[in-house]
C-alpha atoms as a printed R data frame, in Angstrom:
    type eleno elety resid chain resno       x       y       z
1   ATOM     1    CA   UNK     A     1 -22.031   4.106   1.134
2   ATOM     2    CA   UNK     A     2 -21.066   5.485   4.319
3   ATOM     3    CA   UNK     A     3 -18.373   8.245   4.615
4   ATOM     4    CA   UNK     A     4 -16.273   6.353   6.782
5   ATOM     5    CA   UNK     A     5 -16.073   3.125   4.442
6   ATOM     6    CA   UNK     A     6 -12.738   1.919   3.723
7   ATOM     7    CA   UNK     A     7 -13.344   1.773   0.047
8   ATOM     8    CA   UNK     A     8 -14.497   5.529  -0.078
9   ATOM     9    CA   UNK     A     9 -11.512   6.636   1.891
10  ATOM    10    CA   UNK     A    10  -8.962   5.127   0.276
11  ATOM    11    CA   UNK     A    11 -10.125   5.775  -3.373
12  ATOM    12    CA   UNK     A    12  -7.430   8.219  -4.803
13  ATOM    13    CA   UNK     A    13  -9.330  11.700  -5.383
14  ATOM    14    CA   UNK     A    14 -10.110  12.730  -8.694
15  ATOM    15    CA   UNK     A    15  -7.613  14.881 -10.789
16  ATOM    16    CA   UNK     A    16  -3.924  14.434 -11.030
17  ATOM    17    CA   UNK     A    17  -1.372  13.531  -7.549
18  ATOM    18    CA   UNK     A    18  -3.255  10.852  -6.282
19  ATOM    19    CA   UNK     A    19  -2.419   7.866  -8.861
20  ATOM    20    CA   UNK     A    20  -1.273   4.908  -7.690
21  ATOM    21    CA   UNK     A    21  -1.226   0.770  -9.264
22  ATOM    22    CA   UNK     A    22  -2.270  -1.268  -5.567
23  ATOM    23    CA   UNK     A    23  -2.792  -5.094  -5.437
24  ATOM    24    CA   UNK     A    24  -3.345  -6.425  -2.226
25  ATOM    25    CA   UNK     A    25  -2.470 -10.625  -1.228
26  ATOM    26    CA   UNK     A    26  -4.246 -12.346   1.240
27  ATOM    27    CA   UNK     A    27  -2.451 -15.346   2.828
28  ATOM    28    CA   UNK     A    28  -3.119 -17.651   5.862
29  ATOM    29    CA   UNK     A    29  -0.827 -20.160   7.546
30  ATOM    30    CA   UNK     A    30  -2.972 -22.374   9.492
31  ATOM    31    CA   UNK     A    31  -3.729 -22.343  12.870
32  ATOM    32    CA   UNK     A    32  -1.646 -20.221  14.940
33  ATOM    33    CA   UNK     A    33   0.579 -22.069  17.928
34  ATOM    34    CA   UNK     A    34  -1.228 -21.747  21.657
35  ATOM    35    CA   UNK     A    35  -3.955 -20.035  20.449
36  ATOM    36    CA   UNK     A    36  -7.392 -21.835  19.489
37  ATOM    37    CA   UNK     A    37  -9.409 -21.162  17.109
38  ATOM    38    CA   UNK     A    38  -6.953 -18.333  16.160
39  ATOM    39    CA   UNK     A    39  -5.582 -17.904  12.573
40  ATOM    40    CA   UNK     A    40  -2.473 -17.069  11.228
41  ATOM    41    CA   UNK     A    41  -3.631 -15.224   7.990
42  ATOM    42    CA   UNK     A    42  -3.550 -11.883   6.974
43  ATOM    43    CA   UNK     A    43  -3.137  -9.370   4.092
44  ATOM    44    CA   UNK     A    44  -0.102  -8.136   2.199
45  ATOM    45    CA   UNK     A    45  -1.115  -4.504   0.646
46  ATOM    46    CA   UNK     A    46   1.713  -3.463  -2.061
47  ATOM    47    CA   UNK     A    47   1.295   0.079  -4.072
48  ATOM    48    CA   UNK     A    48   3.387   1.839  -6.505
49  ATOM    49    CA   UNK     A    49   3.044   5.700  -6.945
50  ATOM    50    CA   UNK     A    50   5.525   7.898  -8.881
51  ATOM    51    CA   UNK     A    51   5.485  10.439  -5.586
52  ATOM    52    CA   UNK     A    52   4.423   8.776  -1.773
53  ATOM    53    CA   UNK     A    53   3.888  12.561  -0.510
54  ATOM    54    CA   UNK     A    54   1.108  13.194  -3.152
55  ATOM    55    CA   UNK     A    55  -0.274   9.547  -3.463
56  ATOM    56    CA   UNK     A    56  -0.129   7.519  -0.784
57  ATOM    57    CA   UNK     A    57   0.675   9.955   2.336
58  ATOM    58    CA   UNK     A    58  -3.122  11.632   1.566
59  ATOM    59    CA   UNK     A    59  -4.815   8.399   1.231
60  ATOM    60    CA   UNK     A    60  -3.326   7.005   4.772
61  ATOM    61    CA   UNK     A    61  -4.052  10.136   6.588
62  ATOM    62    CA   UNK     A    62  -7.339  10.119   5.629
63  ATOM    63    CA   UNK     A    63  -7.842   6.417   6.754
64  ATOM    64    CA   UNK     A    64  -6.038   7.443  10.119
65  ATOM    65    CA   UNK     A    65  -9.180   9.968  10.450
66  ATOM    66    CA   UNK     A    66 -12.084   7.898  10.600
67  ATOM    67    CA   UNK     A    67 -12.042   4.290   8.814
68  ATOM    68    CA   UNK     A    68 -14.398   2.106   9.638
69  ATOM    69    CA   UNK     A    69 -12.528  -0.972   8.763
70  ATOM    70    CA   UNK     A    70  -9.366  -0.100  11.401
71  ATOM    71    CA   UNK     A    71 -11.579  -1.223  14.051
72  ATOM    72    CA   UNK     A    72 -11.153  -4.868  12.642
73  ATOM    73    CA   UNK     A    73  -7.278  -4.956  11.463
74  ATOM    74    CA   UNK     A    74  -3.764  -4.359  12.922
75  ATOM    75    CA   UNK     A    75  -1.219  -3.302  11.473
76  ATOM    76    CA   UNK     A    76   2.496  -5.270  11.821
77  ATOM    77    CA   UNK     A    77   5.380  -3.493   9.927
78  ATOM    78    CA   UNK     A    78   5.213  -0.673   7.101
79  ATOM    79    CA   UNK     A    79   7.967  -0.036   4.300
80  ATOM    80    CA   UNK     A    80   9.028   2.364   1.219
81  ATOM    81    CA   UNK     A    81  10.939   1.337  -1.051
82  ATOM    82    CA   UNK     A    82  12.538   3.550  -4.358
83  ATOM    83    CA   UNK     A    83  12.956   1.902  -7.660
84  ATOM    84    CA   UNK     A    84  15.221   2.807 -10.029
85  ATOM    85    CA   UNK     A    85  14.089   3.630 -13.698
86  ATOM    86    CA   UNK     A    86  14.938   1.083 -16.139
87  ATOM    87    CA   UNK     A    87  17.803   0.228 -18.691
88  ATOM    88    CA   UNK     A    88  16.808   1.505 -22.243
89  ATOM    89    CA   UNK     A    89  19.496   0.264 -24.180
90  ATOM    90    CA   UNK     A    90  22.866  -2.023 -24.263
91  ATOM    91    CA   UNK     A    91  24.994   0.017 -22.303
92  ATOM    92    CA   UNK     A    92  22.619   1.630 -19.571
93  ATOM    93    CA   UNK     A    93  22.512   0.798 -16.659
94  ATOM    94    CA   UNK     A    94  19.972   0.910 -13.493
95  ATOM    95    CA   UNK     A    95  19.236   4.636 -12.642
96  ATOM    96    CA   UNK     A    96  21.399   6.264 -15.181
97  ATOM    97    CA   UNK     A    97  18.631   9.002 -15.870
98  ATOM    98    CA   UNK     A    98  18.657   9.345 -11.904
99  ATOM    99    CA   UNK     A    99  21.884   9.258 -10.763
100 ATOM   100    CA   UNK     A   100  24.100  10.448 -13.403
């Protein structure tokens, strides 16, 4: 496998900090307007990590470096979002253990 494959890159290194549950969903539209033989499709990449700076921050820079696979994909728009821990009983509520 060459070292600038996508997969290789973006697997998390091996030991603790790097964990992180990905899925990604591909999705296409049809036939974009004006454009033919163009595609509206893409990919929708979603990952949850318990800490961004030791999970997915490493794995990005990384790719930024030298993956192979940028040369074929663009990136539109980027977000992070927090979740709040759960409710464990009756009268919890969202992000108790967090905020209180």
């Amino acid at each position: 496998m060459p070292d600038d494959a996508h997969i290789r890159l973006a697997a998390p290194r091996r030991g603790p900090g790097e964990e992180m549950l990905r899925r990604s969903y591909s999705y296409s539209i049809g036939q974009a307007s004006g454009a033919a033989g163009d595609e509206d499709a893409g990919l929708i990449f979603v990952s949850y990590q318990a800490d961004p700076t030791t999970s997915f921050i490493p794995v990005q820079q990384r790719l930024a470096k030298s993956d192979a696979l940028a040369h074929f994909t663009l990136a539109t728009s980027s977000a992070l979002f927090a979740i709040l821990p759960g409710v464990v009983g009756r009268h919890d509520w969202y992000g108790r253990s967090l905020l209180s």
